[in-house]
C-alpha positions as CSV (number, residue, x, y, z in Angstrom):
1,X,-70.4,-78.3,-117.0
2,X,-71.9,-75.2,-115.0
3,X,-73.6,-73.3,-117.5
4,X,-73.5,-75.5,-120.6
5,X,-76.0,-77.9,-122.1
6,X,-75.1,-81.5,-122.9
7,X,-75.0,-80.8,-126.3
8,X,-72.7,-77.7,-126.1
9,X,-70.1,-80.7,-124.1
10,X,-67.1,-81.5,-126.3
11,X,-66.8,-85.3,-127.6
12,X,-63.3,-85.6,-127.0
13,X,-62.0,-86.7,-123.8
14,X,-59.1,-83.7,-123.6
15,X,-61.2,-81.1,-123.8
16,X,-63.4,-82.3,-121.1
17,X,-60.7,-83.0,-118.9
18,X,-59.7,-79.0,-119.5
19,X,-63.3,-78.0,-119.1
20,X,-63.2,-80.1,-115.4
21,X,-59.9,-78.7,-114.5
22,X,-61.0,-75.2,-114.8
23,X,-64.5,-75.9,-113.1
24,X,-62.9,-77.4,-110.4
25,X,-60.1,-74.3,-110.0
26,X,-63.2,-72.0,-109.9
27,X,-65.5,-74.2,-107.7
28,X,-61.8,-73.8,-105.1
29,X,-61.6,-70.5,-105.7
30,X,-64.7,-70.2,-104.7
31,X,-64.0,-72.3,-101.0
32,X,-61.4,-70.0,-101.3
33,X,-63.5,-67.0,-100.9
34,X,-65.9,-68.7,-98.6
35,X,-63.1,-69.4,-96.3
36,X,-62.2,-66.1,-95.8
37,X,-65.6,-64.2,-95.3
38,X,-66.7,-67.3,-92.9
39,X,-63.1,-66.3,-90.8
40,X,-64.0,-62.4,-91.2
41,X,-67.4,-63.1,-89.5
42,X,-65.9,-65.0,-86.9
43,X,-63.4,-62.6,-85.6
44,X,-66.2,-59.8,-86.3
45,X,-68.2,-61.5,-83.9
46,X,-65.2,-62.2,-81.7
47,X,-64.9,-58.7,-81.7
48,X,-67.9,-57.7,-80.8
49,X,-68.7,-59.8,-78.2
50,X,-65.1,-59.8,-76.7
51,X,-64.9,-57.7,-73.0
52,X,-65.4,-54.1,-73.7
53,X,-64.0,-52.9,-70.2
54,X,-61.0,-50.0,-70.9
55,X,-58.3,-52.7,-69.7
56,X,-60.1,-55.0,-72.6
57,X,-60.9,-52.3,-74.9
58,X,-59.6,-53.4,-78.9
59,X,-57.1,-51.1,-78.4
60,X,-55.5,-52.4,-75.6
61,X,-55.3,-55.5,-75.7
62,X,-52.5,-55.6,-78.2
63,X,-50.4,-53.9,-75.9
64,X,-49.1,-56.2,-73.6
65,X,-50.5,-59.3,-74.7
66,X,-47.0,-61.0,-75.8
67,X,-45.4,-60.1,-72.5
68,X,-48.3,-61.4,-70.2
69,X,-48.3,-64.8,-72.4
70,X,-44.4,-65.5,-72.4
71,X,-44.6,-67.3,-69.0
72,X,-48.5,-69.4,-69.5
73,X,-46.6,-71.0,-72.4
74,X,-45.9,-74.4,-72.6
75,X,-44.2,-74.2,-76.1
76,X,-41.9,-71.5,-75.4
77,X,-38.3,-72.5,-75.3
78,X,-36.0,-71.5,-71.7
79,X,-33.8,-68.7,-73.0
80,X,-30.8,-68.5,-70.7
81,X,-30.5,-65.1,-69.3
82,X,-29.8,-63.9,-66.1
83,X,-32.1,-62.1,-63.6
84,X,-30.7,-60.0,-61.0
85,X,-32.4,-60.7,-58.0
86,X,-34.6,-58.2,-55.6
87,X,-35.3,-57.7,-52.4
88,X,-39.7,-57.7,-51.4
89,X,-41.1,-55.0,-49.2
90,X,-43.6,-55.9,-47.1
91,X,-45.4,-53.7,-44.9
92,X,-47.6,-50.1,-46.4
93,X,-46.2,-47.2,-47.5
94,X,-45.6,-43.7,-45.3
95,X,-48.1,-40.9,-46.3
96,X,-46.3,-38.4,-47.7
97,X,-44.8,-35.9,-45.9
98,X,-46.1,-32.5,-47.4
99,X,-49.8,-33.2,-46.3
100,X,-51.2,-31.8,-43.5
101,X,-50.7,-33.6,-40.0
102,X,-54.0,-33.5,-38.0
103,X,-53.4,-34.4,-34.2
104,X,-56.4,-36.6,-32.8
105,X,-55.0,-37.7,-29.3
106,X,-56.7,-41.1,-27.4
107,X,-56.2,-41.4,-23.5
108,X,-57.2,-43.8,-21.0
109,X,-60.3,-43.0,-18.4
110,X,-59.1,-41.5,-15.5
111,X,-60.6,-44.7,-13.3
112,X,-58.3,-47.2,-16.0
113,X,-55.5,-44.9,-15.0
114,X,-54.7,-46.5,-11.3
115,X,-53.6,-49.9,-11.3
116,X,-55.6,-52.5,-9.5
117,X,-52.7,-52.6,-6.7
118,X,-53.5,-49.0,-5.8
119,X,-51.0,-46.8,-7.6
120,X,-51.1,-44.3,-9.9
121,X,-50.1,-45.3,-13.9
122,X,-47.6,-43.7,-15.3
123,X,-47.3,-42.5,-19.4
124,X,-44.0,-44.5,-21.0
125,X,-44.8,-43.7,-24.3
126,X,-47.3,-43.7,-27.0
127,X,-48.3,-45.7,-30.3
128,X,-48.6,-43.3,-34.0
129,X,-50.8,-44.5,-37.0
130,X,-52.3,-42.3,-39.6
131,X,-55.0,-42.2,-41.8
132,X,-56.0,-40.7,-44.8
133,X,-59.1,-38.2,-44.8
134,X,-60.4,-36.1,-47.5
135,X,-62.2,-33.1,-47.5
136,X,-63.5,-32.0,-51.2
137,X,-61.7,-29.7,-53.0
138,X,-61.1,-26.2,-51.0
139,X,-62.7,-23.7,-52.8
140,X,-61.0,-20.1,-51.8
141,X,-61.0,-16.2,-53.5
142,X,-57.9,-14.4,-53.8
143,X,-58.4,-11.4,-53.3
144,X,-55.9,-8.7,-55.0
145,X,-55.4,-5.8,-53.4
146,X,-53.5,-3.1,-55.2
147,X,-52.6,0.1,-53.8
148,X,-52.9,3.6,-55.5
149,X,-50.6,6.1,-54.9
150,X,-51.0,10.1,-56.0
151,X,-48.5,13.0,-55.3
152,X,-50.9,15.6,-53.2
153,X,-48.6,18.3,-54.5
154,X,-49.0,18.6,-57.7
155,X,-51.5,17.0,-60.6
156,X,-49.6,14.0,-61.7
157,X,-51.4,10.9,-62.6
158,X,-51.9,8.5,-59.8
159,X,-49.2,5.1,-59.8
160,X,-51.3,1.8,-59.0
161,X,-49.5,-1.4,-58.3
162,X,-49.0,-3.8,-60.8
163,X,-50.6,-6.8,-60.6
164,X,-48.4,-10.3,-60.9
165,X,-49.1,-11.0,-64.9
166,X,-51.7,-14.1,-64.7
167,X,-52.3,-17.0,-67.3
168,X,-55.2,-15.5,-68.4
169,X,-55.4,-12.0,-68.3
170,X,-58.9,-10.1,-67.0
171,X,-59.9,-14.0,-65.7
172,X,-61.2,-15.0,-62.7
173,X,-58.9,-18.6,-63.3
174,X,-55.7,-18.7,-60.7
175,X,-53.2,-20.8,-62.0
176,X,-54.5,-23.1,-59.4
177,X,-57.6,-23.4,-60.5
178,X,-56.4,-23.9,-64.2
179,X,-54.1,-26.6,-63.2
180,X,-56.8,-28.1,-60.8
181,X,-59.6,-27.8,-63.9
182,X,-56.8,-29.4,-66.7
183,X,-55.9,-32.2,-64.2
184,X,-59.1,-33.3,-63.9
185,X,-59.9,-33.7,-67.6
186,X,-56.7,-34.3,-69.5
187,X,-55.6,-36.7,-66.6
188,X,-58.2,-37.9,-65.0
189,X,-61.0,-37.7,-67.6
190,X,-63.7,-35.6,-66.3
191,X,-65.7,-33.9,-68.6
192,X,-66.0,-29.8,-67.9
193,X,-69.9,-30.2,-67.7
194,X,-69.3,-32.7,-64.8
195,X,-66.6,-30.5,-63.2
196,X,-69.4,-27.5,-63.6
197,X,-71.6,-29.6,-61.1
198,X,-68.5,-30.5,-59.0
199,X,-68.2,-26.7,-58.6
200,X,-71.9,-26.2,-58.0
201,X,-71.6,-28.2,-55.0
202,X,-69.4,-25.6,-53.7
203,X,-71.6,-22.8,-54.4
204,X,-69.9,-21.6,-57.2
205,X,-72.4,-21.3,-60.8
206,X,-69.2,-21.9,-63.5
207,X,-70.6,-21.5,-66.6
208,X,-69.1,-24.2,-69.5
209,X,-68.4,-22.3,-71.3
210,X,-66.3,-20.1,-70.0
211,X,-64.7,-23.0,-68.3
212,X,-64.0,-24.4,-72.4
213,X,-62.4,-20.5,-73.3
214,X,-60.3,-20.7,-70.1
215,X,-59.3,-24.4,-71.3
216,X,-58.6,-23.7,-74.7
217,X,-56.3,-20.5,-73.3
218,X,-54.0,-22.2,-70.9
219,X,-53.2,-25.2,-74.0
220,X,-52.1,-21.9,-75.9
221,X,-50.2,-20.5,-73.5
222,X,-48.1,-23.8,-73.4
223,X,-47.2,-23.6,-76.7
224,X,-43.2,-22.5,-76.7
225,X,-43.1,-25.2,-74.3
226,X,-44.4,-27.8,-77.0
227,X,-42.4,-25.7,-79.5
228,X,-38.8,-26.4,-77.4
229,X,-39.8,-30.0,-76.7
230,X,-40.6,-31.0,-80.1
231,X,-37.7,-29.6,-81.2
232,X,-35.6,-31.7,-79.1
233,X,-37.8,-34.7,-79.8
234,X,-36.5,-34.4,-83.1
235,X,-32.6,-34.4,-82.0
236,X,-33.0,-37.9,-80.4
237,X,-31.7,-41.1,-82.7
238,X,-34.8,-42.8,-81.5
239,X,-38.7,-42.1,-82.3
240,X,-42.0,-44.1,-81.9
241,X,-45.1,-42.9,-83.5
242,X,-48.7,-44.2,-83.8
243,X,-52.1,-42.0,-84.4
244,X,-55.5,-42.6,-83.0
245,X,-59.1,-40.8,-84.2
246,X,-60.2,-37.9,-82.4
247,X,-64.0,-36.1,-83.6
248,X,-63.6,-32.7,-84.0
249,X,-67.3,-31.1,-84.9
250,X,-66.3,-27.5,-86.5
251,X,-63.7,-28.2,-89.3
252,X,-63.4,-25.7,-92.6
253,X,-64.8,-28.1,-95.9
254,X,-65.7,-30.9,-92.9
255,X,-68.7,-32.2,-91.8
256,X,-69.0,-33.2,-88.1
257,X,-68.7,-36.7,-88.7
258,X,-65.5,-36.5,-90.3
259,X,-62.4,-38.1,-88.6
260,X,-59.3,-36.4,-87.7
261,X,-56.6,-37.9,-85.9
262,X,-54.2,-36.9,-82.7
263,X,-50.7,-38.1,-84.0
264,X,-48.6,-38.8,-80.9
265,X,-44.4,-38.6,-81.1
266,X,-42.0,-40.2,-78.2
267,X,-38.9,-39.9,-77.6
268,X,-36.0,-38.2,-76.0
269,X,-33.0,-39.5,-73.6
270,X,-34.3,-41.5,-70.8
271,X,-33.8,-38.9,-68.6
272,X,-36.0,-36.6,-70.5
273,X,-38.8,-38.2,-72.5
274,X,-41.0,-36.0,-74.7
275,X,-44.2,-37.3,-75.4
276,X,-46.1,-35.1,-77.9
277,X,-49.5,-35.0,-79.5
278,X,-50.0,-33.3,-82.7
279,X,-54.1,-32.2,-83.9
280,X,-54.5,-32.8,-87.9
281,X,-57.5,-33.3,-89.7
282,X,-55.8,-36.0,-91.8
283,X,-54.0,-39.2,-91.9
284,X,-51.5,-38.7,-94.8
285,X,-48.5,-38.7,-95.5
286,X,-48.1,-34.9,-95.6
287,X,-48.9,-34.9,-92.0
288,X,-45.8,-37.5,-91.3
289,X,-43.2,-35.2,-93.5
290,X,-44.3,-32.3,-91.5
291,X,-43.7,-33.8,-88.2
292,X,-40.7,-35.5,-89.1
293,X,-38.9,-32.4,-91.0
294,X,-35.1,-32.9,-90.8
295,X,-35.4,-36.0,-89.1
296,X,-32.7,-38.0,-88.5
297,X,-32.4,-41.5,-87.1
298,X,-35.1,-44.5,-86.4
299,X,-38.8,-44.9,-86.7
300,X,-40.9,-47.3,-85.1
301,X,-44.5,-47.3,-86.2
302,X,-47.0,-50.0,-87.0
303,X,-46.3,-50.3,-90.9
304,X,-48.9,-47.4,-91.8
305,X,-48.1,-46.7,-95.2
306,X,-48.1,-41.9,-94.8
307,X,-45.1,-42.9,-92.8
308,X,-43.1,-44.2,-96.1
309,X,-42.3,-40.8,-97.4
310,X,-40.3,-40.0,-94.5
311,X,-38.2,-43.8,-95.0
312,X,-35.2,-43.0,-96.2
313,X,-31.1,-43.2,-95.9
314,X,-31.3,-41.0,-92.7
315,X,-34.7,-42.7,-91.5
316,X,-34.7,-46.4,-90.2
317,X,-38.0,-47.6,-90.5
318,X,-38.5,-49.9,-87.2
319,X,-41.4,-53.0,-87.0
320,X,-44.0,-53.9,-84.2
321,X,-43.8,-56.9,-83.1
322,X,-46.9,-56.1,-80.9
323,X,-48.8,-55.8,-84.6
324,X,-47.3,-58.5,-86.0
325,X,-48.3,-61.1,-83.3
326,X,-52.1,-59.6,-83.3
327,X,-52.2,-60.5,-87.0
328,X,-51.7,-64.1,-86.2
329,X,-54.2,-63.8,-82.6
330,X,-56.9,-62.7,-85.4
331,X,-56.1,-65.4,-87.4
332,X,-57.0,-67.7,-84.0
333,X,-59.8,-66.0,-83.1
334,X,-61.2,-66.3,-86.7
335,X,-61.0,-70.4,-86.6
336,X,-63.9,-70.5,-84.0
337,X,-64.6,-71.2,-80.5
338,X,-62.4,-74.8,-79.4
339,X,-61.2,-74.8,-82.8
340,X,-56.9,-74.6,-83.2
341,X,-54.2,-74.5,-85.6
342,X,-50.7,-76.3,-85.4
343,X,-49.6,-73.4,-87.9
344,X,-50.6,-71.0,-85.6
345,X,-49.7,-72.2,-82.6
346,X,-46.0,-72.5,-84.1
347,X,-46.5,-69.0,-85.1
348,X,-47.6,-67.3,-81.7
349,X,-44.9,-69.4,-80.0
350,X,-42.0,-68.1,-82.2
351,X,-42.9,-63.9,-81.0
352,X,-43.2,-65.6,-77.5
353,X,-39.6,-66.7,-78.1
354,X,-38.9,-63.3,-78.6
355,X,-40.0,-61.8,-75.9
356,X,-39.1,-64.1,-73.6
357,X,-35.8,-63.0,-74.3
358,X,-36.6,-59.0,-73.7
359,X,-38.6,-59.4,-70.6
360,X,-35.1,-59.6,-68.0
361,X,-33.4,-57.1,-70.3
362,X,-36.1,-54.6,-70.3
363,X,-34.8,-52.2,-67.6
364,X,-31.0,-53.3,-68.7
365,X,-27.9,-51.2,-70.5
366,X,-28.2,-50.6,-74.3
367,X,-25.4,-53.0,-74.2
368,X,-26.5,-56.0,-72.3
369,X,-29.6,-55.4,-74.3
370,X,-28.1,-55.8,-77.6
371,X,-25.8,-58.4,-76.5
372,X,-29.1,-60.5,-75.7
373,X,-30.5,-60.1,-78.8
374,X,-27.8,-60.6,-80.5
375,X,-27.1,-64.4,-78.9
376,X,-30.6,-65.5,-78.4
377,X,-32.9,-63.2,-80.3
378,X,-31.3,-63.4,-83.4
379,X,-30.9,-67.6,-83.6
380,X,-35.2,-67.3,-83.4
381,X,-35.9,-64.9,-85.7
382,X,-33.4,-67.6,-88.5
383,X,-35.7,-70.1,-87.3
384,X,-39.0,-68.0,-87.7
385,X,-37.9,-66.6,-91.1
386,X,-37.6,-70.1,-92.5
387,X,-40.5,-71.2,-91.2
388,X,-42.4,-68.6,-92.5
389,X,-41.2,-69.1,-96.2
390,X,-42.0,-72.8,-96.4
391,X,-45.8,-72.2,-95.2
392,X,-47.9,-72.3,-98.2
393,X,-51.7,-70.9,-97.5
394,X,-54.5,-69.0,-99.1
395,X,-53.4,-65.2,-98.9
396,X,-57.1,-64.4,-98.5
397,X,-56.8,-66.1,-95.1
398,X,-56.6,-64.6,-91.8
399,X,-53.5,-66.7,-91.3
400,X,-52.6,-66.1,-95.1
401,X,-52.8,-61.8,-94.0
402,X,-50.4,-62.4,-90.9
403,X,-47.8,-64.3,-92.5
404,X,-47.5,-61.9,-95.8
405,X,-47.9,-58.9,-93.6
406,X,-44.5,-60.5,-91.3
407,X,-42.6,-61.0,-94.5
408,X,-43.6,-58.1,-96.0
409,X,-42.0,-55.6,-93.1
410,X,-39.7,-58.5,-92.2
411,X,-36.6,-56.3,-92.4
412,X,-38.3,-53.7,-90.1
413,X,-38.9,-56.3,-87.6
414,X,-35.4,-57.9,-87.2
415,X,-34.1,-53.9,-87.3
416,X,-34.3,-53.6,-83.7
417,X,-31.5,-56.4,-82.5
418,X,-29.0,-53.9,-83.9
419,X,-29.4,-51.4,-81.3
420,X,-30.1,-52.1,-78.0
421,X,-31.9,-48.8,-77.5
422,X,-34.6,-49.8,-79.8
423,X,-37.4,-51.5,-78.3
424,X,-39.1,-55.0,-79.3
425,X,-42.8,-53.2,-80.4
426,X,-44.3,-49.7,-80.4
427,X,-46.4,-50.5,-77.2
428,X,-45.1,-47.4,-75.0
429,X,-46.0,-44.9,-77.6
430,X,-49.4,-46.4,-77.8
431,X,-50.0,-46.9,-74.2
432,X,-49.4,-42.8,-74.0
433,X,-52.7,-43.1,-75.9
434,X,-54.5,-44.6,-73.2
435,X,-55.1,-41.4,-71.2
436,X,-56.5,-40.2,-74.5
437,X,-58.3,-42.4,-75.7
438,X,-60.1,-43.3,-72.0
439,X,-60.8,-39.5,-72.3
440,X,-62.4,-39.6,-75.5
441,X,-65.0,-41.7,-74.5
442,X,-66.2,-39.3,-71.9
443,X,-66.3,-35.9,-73.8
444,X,-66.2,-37.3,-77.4
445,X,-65.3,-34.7,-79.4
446,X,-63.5,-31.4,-79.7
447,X,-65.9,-28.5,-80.5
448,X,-63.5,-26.9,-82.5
449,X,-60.0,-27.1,-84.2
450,X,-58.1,-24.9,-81.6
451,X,-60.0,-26.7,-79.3
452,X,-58.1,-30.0,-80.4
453,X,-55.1,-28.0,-80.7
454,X,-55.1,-27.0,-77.1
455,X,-56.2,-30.1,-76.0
456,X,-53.0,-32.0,-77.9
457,X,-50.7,-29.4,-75.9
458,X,-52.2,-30.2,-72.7
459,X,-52.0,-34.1,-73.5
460,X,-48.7,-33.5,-74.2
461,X,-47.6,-31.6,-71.4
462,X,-49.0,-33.7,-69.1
463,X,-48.2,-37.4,-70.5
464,X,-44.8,-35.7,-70.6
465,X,-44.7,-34.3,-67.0
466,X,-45.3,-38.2,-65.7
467,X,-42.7,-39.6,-67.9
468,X,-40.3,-37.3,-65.9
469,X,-42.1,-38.6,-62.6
470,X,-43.5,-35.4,-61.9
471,X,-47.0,-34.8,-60.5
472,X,-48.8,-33.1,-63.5
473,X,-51.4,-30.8,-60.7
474,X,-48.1,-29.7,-59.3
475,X,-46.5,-29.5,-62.4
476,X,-49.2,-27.3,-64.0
477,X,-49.9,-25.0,-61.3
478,X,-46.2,-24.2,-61.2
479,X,-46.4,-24.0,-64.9
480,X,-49.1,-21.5,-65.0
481,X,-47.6,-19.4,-62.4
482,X,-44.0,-18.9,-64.2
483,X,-45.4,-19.3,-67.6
484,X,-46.5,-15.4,-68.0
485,X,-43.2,-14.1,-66.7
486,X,-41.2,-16.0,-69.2
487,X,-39.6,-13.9,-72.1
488,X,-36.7,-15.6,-73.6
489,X,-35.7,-19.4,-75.2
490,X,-33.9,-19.6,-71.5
491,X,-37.1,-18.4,-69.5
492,X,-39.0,-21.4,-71.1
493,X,-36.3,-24.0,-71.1
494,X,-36.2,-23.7,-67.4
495,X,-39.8,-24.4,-67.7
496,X,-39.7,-28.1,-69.1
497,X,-40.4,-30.8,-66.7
498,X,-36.8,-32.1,-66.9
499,X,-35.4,-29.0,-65.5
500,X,-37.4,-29.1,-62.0
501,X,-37.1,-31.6,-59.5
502,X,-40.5,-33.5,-57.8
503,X,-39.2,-32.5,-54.4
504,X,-38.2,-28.6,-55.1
505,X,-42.0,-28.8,-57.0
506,X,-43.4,-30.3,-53.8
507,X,-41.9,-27.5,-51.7
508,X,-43.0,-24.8,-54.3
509,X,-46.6,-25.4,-54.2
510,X,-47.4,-26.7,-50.6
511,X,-44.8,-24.1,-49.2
């Protein structure tokens, strides 16, 4: 045997045969382990050279991955629902009506204006199309004037008029240009130093950082708005959460490599979503009981373990299924290029299954939507449960990790075909971290903590703003303009962007 001399080899038969039988457990064992670090450097390199394009990103790709697979299938069983049907538009859309109409008339020559039979043509009428021309962005000084006034008769201090109170006080930022500077970077992910040259071009020498102050000031100034929102986040039976990394460079006790994380909530009736991102320098537990305080209702999250101490008889814990089935797409990526599994193909069929069955009820009733579930959810997941106990495989395995981790949260999984206003995976909470997260790769990091603070209000009140299908530029500039008048609870309820209609903000700022 390994190690031993062929004198040290017992004489009797018995004991070599127990000598082989452990060999030969350790030599498998052993295949064992090999197995599992040859599948880890598969899917490593899988990974690595995998498209790295933000719609191909890690990330991303487990968002919608199940949905956009459901009908390339060949192994996924017809579930019988029905699908209302829907009338196509053809034709382009109108331009809308608050911009600008420019009047560009086109006439005839007077020669092409007499007909070859000698008379004069006459006008019947006229063809309109439009077009859509930008100019970049108009650049403009207001100017406040404010009168002084004195009494000539006697020596009484002279009265100046007030000015309107501003965002930022003593600042040369409007509330238009704050909302046009915050747009740019929270939604469309333009760095300040970039929007520094953008305002070059214009003649205007912006330094950055007085362009960071200003940005850091307006994401405090939206804080009783985050304060009101997340406070009715909190009264809504229904809550997704996931977290992402953020690099934050000056943290107390932190070096500038440290990670900290932006932890982001939704939730909220469907006529009022909240989407909210929380700054903290850690990933614990703590961080979970704090945001959850008084909680009351269910919890969708992918399974990380801080979010256990806020599990309890008040808090349904609620599965992914969007996690779930990327376990057992790592596990087929890991095999090798051309190489497949009947185990996992069974697998990856059975979550098809399942959302098959959500993708006609996604925009449906909380009724019809549990009623689905109920009659053809439910019969798969009995199926897929039995299935999954009978498969014997080596834990250490990518497919071994998938089907323990399924079992494991199996109860959180199968939560969701009890109510119908739960949803299938956590995928719209993490697709509110796209914005983010496209951001973060063009300015990095956060300089500072209330710097990442601001930035989470801004996120948040922007994300939250679209969810209510308002323009967030709009949005803001109306924001920033009302924001420094409001005194009271009532003052900034009126403020949150399900209390202001898209048209009535339309007519507000292009009025």
């Amino acid at each position: 045997m390994e190690g031993m001399a062929d004198d040290q080899l017992p004489d009797d038969v018995a004991s070599l045969k127990a000598l082989l039988k452990k060999a030969n457990q350790k030599i498998a064992f052993q295949q064992q382990l090999i197995d599992a670090f040859e599948e880890q450097r598969r899917l490593a390199l899988a990974r690595q050279f995998a498209p790295s394009s933000e719609k191909e990103a890690l990330q991303y790709r487990m968002f919608d991955e199940a949905e956009s697979e459901v009908e390339a299938s060949p192994d996924v069983e017809s579930v019988s629902t029905e699908v209302k049907a829907h009338k196509r538009r053809g034709g382009r859309r109108s331009l809308p009506s608050h911009l600008p109409r420019i009047e560009i008339q086109h006439d005839l020559p007077e020669a092409e204006k007499r007909c070859p039979c000698g008379c004069q043509k006459e006008r019947i009428g006229e063809e309109v199309s439009e077009q859509i021309d930008i100019i970049p962005a108009k650049v403009q000084v207001l100017k406040h004037i404010r009168f002084k006034y004195a009494c000539k008769q006697c020596d009484g201090a002279p009265e100046t008029a007030p000015m309107p109170p501003q965002p930022i006080p003593k600042s040369q930022a409007s509330p238009g240009f704050l909302a046009y500077i915050v747009t740019s970077k929270y939604a469309d992910a333009l760095p300040l130093y970039r929007q520094c040259h953008i305002l070059k071009r214009s003649g205007i020498d912006y330094a950055r950082n007085t362009l960071c102050h200003q940005v850091v000031k307006a994401g405090e100034l939206l804080q009783p708005l985050i304060n009101l929102m997340h406070e009715q986040l909190l009264e809504y039976p229904v809550l997704q959460m996931d977290e992402t990394t953020v690099q934050v460079l000056k943290e107390p006790g932190r070096t500038a490599q440290n990670k900290s994380y932006m932890w982001v909530m939704r939730g909220g009736p469907p006529d009022q979503r909240s989407i909210l991102f929380n700054y903290d320098p850690g990933r614990g537990q703590q961080v979970a009981t704090r945001l959850l305080a008084d909680y009351r209702g269910y919890l969708q999250t992918d399974a990380w373990h801080a979010y256990d101490a806020v599990h309890s008889d008040t808090v349904a814990a609620v599965g992914c299924w969007a996690h779930a089935r990327r376990k057992f797409k790592d596990a087929e990526k890991a095999l090798g290029k051309g190489k497949a599994s009947p185990r996992l193909t069974q697998a990856i069929a059975f979550i098809q299954k399942l959302y098959a069955v959500e993708k006609p009820i996604k925009n449906a009733d909380t009724e019809t939507r549990l009623k689905a579930r109920q009659e053809n959810s439910l019969p798969i997941l009995t199926k897929f449960k039995a299935w999954l106990d009978k498969q014997n495989v080596n834990p250490s395995s990518k497919l071994g990790e998938a089907i323990l981790y399924t079992l494991k949260i199996w109860s959180r999984l199968t939560v969701y075909c009890s109510d119908g206003r739960l949803e299938i995976d956590n995928n719209e909470v993490e697709n509110k971290i796209r914005p983010f997260a496209v951001g973060r790769k063009n300015w990095l990091f956060s300089t500072s903590q209330s710097g990442a603070k601001s930035s989470a209000n801004l996120y948040s009140i922007i994300e939250t703003a679209k969810a209510n299908g308002l323009n967030e530029y709009e949005y803001l500039r109306w924001l920033f303009t009302k924001l420094p008048s409001a005194n009271s609870v009532e003052d900034f309820e009126s403020l949150l962007p399900w209390n202001i209609e898209q048209e009535k903000l339309v007519n507000w700022v292009y009025a």
